[in-house]
RODO-2510 file (C-alpha; in nm, 4 decimals, decimal comma):
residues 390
     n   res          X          Y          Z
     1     x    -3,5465    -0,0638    -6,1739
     2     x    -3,4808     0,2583    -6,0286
     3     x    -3,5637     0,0966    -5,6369
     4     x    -3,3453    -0,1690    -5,7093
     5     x    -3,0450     0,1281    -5,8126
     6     x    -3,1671     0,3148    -5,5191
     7     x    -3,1536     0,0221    -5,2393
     8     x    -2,7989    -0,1405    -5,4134
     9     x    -2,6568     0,2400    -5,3677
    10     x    -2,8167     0,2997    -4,9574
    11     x    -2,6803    -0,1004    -4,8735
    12     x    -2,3585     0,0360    -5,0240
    13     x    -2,3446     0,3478    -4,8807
    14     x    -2,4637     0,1718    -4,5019
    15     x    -2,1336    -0,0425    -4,6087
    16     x    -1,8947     0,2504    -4,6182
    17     x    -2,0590     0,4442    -4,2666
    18     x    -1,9973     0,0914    -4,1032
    19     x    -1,6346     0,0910    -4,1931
    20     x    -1,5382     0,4282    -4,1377
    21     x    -1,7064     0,4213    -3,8617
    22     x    -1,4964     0,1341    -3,7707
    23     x    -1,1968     0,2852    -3,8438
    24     x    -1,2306     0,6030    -3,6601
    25     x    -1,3108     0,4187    -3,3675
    26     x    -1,0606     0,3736    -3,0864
    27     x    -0,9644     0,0120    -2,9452
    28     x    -1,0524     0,0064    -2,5801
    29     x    -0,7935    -0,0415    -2,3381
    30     x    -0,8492    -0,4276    -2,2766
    31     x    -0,7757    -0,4583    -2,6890
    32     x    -0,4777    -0,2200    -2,6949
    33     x    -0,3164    -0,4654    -2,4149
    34     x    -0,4010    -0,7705    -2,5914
    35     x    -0,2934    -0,6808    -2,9175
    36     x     0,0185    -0,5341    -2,7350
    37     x     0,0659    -0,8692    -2,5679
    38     x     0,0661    -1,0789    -2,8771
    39     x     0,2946    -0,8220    -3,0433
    40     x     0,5326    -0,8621    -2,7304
    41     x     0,6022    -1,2401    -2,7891
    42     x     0,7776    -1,1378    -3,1071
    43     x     1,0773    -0,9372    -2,9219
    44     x     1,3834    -1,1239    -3,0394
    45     x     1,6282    -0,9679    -2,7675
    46     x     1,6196    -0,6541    -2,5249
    47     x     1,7849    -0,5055    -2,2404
    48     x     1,5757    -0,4619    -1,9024
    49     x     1,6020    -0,2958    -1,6148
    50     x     1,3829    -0,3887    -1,2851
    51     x     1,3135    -0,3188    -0,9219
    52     x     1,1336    -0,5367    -0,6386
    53     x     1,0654    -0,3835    -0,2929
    54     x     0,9261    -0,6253    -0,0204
    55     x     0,7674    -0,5324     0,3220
    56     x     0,6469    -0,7950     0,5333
    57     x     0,4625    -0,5909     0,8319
    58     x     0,3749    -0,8626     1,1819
    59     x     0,1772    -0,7041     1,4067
    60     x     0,3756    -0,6571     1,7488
    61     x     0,1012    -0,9196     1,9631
    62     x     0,1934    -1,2165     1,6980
    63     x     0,6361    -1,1279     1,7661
    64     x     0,5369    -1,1183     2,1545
    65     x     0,3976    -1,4972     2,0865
    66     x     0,6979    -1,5819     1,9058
    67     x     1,0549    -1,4287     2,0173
    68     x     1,1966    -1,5410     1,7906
    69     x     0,9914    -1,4104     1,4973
    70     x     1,1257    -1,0375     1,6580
    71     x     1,4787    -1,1020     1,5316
    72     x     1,4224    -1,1598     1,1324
    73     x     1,1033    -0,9638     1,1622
    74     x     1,3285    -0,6153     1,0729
    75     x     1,5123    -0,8244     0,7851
    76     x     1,1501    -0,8625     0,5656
    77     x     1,0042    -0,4939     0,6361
    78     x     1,2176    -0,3292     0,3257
    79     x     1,3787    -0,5531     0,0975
    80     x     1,5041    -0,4273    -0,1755
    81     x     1,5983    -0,6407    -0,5614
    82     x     1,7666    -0,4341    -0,8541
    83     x     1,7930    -0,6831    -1,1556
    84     x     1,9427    -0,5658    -1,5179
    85     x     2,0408    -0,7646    -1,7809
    86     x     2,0218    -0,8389    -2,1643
    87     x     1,8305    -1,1230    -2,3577
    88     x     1,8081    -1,2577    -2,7229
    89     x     1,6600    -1,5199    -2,8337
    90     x     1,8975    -1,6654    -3,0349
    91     x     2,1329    -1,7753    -3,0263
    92     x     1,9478    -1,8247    -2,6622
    93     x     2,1114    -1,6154    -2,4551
    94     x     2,0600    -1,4160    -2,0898
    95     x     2,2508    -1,2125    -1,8642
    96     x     2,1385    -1,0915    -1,4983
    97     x     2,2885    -0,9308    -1,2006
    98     x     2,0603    -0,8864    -0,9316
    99     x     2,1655    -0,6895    -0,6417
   100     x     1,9966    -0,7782    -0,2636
   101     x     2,0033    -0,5407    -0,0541
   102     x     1,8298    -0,6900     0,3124
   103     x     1,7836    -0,3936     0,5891
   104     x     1,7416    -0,4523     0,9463
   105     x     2,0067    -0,5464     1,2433
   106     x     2,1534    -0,8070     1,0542
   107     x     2,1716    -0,5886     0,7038
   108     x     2,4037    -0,7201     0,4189
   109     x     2,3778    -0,6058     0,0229
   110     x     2,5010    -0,9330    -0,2300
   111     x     2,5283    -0,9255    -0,5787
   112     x     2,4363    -1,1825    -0,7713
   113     x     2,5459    -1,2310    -1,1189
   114     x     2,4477    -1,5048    -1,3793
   115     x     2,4581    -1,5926    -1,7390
   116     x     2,1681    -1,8804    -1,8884
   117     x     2,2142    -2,0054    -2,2333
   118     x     2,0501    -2,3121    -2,3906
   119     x     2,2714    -2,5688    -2,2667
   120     x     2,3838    -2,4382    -1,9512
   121     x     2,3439    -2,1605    -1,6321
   122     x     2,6042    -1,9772    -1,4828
   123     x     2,5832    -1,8559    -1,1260
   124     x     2,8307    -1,6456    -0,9781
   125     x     2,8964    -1,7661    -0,6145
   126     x     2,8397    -1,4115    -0,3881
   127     x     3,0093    -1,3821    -0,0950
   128     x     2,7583    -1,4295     0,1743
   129     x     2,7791    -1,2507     0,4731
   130     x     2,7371    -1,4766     0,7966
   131     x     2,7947    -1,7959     0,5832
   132     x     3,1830    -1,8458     0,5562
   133     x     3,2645    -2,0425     0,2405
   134     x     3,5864    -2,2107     0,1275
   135     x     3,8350    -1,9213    -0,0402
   136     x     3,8231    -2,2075    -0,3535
   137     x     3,4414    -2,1685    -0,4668
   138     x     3,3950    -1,7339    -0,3706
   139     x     3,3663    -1,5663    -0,6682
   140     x     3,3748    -1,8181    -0,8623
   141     x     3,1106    -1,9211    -1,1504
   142     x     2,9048    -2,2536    -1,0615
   143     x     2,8181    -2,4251    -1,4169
   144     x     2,4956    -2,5982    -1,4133
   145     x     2,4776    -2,8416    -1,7403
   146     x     2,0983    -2,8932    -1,7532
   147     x     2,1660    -3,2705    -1,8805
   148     x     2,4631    -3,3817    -1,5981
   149     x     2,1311    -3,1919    -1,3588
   150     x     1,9173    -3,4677    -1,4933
   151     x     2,1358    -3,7349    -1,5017
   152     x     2,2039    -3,6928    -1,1175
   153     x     1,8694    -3,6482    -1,0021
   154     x     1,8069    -4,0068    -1,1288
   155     x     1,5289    -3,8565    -1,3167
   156     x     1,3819    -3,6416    -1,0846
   157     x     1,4511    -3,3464    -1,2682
   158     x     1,4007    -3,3361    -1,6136
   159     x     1,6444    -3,2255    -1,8715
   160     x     1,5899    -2,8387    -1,8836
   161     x     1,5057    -2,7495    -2,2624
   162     x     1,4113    -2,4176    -2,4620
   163     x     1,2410    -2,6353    -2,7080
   164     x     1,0608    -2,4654    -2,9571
   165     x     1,0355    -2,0830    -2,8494
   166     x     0,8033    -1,9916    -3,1160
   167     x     0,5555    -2,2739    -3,0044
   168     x     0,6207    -2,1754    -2,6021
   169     x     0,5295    -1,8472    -2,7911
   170     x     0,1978    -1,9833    -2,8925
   171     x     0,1082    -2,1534    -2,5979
   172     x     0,1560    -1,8242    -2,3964
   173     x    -0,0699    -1,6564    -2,6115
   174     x    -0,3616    -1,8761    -2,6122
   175     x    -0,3151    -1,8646    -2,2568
   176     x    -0,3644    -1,4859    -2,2295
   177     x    -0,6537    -1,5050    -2,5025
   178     x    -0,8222    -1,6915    -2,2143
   179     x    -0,7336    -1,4854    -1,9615
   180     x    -0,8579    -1,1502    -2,1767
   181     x    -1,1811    -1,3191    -2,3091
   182     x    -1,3452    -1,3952    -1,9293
   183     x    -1,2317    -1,0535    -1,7306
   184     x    -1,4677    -0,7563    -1,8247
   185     x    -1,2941    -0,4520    -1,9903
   186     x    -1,5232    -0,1676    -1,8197
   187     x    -1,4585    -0,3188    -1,4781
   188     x    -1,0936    -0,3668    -1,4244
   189     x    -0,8662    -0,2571    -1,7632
   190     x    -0,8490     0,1389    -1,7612
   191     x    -0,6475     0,4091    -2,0237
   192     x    -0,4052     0,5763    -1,8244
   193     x    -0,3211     0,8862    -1,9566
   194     x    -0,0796     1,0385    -1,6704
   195     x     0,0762     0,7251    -1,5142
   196     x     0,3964     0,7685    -1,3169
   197     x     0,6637     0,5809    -1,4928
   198     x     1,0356     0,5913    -1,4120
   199     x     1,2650     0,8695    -1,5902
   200     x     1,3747     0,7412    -1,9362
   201     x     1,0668     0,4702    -2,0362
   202     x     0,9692     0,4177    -2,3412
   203     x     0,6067     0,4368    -2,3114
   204     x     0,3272     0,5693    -2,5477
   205     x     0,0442     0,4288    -2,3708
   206     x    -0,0389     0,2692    -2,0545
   207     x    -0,2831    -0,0069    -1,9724
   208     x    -0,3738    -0,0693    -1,6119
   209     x    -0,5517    -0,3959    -1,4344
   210     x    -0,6802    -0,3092    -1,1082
   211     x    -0,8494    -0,5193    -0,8419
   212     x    -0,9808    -0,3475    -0,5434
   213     x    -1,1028    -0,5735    -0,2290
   214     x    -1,4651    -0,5380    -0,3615
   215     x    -1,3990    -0,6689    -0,6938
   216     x    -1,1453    -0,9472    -0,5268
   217     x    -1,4248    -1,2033    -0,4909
   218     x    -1,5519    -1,1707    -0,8510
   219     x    -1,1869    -1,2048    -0,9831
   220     x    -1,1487    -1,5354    -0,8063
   221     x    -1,4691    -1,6801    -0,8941
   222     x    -1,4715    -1,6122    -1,2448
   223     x    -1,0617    -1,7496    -1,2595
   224     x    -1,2094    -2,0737    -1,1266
   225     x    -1,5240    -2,1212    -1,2733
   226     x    -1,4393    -1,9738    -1,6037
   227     x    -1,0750    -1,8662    -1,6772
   228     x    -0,8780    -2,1776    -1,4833
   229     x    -1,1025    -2,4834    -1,7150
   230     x    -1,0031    -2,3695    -2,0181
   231     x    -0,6594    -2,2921    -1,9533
   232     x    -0,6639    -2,6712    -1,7884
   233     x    -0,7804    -2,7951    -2,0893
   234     x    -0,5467    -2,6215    -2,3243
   235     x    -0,2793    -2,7257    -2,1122
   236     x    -0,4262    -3,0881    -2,1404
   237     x    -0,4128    -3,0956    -2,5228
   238     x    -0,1170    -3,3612    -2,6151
   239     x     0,0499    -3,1032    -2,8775
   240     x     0,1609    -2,8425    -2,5684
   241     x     0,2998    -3,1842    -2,4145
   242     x     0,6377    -3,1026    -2,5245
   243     x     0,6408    -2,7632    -2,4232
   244     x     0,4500    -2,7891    -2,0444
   245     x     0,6250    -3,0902    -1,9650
   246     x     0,3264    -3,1845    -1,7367
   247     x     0,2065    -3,5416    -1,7254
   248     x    -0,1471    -3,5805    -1,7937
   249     x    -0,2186    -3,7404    -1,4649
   250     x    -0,0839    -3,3949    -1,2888
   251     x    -0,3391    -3,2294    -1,4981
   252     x    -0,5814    -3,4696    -1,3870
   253     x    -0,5291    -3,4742    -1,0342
   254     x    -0,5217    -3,1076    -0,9946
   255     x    -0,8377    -3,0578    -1,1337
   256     x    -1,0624    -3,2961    -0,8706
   257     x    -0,8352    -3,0705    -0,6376
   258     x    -0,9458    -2,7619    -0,7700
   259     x    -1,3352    -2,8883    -0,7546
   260     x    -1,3196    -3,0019    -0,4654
   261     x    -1,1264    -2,6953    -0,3015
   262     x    -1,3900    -2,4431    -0,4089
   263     x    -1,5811    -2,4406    -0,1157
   264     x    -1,2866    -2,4028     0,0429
   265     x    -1,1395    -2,0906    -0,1195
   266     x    -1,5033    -1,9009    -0,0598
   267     x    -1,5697    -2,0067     0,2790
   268     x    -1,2060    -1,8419     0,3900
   269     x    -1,2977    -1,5413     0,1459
   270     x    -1,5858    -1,5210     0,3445
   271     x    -1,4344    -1,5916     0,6952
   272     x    -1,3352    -1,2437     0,8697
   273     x    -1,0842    -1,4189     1,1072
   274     x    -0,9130    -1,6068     0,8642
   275     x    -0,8876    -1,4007     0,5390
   276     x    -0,7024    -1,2043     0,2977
   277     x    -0,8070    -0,8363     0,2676
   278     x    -0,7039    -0,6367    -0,0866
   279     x    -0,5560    -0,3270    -0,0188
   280     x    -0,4309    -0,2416    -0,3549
   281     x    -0,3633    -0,4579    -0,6579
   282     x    -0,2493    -0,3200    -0,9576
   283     x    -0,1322    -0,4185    -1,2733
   284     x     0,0344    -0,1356    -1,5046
   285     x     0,1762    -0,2388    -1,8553
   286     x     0,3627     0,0284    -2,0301
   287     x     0,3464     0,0293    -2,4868
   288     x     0,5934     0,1823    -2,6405
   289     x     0,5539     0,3419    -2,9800
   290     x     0,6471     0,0089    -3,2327
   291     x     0,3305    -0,1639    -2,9937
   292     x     0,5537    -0,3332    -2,7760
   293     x     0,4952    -0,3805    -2,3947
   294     x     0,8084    -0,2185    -2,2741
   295     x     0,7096    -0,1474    -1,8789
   296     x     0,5517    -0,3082    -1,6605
   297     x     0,4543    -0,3006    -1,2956
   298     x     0,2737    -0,4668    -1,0127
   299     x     0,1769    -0,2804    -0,6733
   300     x     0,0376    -0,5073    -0,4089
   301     x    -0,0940    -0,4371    -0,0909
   302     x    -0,2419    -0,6987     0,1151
   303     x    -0,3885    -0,7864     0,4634
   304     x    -0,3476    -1,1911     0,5553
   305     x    -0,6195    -1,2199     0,8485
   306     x    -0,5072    -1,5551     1,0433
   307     x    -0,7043    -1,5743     1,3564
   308     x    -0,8295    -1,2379     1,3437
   309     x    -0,4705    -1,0824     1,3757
   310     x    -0,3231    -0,9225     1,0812
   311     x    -0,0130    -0,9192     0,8891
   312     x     0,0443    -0,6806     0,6156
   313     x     0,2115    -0,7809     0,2903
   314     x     0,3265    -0,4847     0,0348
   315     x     0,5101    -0,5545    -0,2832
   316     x     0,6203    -0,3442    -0,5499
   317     x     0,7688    -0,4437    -0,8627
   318     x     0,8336    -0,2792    -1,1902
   319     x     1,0594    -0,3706    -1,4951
   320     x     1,1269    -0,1515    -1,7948
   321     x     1,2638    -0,3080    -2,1486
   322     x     1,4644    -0,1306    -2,3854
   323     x     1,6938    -0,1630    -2,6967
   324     x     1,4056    -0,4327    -2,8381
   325     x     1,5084    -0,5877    -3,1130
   326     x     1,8698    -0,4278    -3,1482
   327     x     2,1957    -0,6046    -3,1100
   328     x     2,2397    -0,6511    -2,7302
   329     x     2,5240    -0,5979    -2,5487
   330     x     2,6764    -0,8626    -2,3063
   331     x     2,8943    -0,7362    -2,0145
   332     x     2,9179    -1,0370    -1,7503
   333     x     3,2782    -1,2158    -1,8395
   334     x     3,2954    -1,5680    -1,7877
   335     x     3,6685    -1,7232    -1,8041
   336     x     3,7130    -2,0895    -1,8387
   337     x     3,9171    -2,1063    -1,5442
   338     x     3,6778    -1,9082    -1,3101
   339     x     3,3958    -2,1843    -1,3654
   340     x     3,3481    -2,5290    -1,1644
   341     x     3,1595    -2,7250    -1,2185
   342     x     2,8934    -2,8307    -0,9813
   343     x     3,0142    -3,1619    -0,9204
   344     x     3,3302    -3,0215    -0,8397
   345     x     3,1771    -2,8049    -0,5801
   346     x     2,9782    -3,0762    -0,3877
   347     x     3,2970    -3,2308    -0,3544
   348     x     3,4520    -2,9079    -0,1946
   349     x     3,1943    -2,8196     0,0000
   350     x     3,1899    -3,2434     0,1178
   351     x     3,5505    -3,1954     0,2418
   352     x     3,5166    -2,8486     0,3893
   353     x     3,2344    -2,9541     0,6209
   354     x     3,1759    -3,2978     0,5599
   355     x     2,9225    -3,4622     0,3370
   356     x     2,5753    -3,4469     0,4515
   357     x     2,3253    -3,7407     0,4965
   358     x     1,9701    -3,6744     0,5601
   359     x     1,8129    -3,9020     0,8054
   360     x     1,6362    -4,1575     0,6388
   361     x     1,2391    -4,1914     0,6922
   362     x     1,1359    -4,4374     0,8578
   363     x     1,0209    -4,7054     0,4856
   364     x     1,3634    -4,6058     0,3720
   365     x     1,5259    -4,8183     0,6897
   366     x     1,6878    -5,1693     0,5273
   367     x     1,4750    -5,3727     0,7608
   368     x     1,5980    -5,7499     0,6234
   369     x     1,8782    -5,7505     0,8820
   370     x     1,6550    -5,7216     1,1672
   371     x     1,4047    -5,9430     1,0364
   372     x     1,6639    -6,2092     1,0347
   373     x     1,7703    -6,1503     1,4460
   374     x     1,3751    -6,2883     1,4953
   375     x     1,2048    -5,9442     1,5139
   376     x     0,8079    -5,8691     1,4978
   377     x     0,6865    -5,5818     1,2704
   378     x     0,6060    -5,4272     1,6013
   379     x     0,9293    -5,4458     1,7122
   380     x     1,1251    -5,3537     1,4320
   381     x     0,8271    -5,0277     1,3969
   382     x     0,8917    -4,9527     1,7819
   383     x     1,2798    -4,9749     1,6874
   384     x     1,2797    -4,7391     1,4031
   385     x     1,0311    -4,4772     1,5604
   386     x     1,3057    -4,4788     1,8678
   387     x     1,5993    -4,4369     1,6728
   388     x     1,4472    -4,1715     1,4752
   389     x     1,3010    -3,9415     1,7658
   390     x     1,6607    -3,9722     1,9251
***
């Protein structure tokens, strides 16, 4: 009796060191983003605040091949994109302005301002330096109706619809669970303790991805042969239908492409003339103190290797989120009489500069009329390939 007290009281007590020890031990980085990350997709609305900067670097023997590369070449070596704006969910709601600002001989800054809500975008038309548009349309607010988009397209473009945001919310984070479950915490999630963050973000703790060259291989691999199934399947599964709006056959199709583009994707990973070389990419998400993400950034620095020569490809973006969950505050003013619709501005832009008409290819040609003058196929092929190349 007394070994069965004795061995019920040691299972109980192994029962408490297993929990406490549980509970005194911290989550790992890898667990801190993904619980973080699920936590994030319940943000109802929240101001944000981000940056882009763009270099595109061509080495000087590839602009001596092309002139005419030299000219734009200054445009792409420091672009620069401010966006801010507010969002809530709902009513669905978004504001933006993004400011351009393009360097080089031809420099120009445009603002951009727009307002999406569940029905309908608004664009603000910029005034666009080197592109002279009719005094009627400049600064004025272009209203797409997501419907009247669909209707004109003939069906080409679907109807654009929020659907259900708390299942797009679901999707997103099965998605990710995919995505955390194959990459290995120890070799690319770290704790940053001292990251640099811009003045005024809220940020508690800070979880950073990074992928050095060496690793770059491994990353890809295990996306395609692990990561990139799974998410193919869960995309596949008929109850995300509504949400993905991607047809079955897509899904379909892209796999065999996938398979079959494998080899592919290692033998240029392998191939030291025709390559892409990892510099830097990193992947810094910011929590604040309710377990929120509210930063995060990407730096990436990257060699494309075509032919042995080498052009150098360095982005940097970051966005910070604030005000989550408060009442935002919308400051872009729309009037009803600043707004045309886009319709309307086909037709001004058709009688400014007259409306355009692609040439047709070659099986859109309405052959019947020459078929009835007596023409071969040969002919009427020889015919159409002339007319065309004119």
């Amino acid at each position: 009796m007394k070994r069965k007290i004795f061995l019920i009281a040691t299972t109980v007590l192994l029962m408490f060191t297993v929990v406490l020890s549980g509970c005194g031990e911290k989550p790992g980085p890898k667990d801190l983003l993904k619980e973080a990350s699920e936590k994030s997709l319940e943000m109802k609305s929240y101001s944000f605040d981000g940056h882009m900067n763009l270099s595109l670097n061509i080495p000087d023997e590839a602009m001596a091949a092309a002139p005419e590369m030299a000219m734009f070449a200054g445009m792409f070596q420091n672009i620069n994109l401010n966006m801010t704006g507010v969002y809530q969910q709902d009513p669905m709601k978004m504001e933006m302005v993004m400011d351009l600002e393009m360097p080089g001989d031809m420099s120009f800054n445009m603002s951009l301002p727009m307002v999406m809500e569940e029905e309908r975008m608004l664009i603000k038309i910029p005034s666009i330096p080197f592109v002279p548009l009719p005094q009627e349309v400049t600064g004025k607010f272009i209203e797409i109706d997501y419907n009247e988009l669909a209707e004109m397209s003939e069906g080409e473009v679907a109807p654009f619809n929020y659907g259900d945001l708390q299942k797009q919310n679901e999707l997103i984070m099965e998605m990710s669970q995919i995505m955390f479950k194959h990459f290995d915490e120890e070799e690319y999630f770290t704790l940053v303790e001292d990251a640099e963050l811009p003045e005024g973000t809220d940020v508690k703790k800070a979880v950073e991805i990074k992928i050095t060259d060496e690793k770059f291989e491994k990353a890809v691999v295990t996306f395609m042969d692990d990561a990139l199934p799974e998410l193919l399947e869960l995309l596949a599964d008929p109850k995300w239908a509504e949400v993905t709006q991607i047809e079955s056959a897509d899904l379909e199709q892209f796999k065999e492409e996938m398979e079959n583009g494998k080899s592919e994707v290692m033998a240029f990973l392998e191939d030291e003339q025709n390559t892409l070389k990892v510099n830097d990419l990193t992947f810094l998400n910011g929590i604040n103190g309710d377990n929120y993400i509210s930063y995060q950034g990407v730096k990436m620095d990257v060699d494309a290797i075509t032919e042995g020569q080498t052009i150098n490809v360095v982005v940097d973006l970051s966005m910070a989120m604030d005000q989550i969950n408060e009442n935002p505050e919308f400051t872009v003013e729309v009037s009803s009489e600043n707004i045309i619709k886009l319709q309307e501005l086909e037709e001004i832009m058709n009688s400014a500069y007259g409306a355009f008409e692609a040439t047709p290819e070659p099986g859109e040609f309405d052959i019947e009329g020459l078929e009835d003058l007596g023409l071969t196929e040969e002919e009427i092929e020889a015919l159409i390939e002339e007319s065309t190349s004119n």
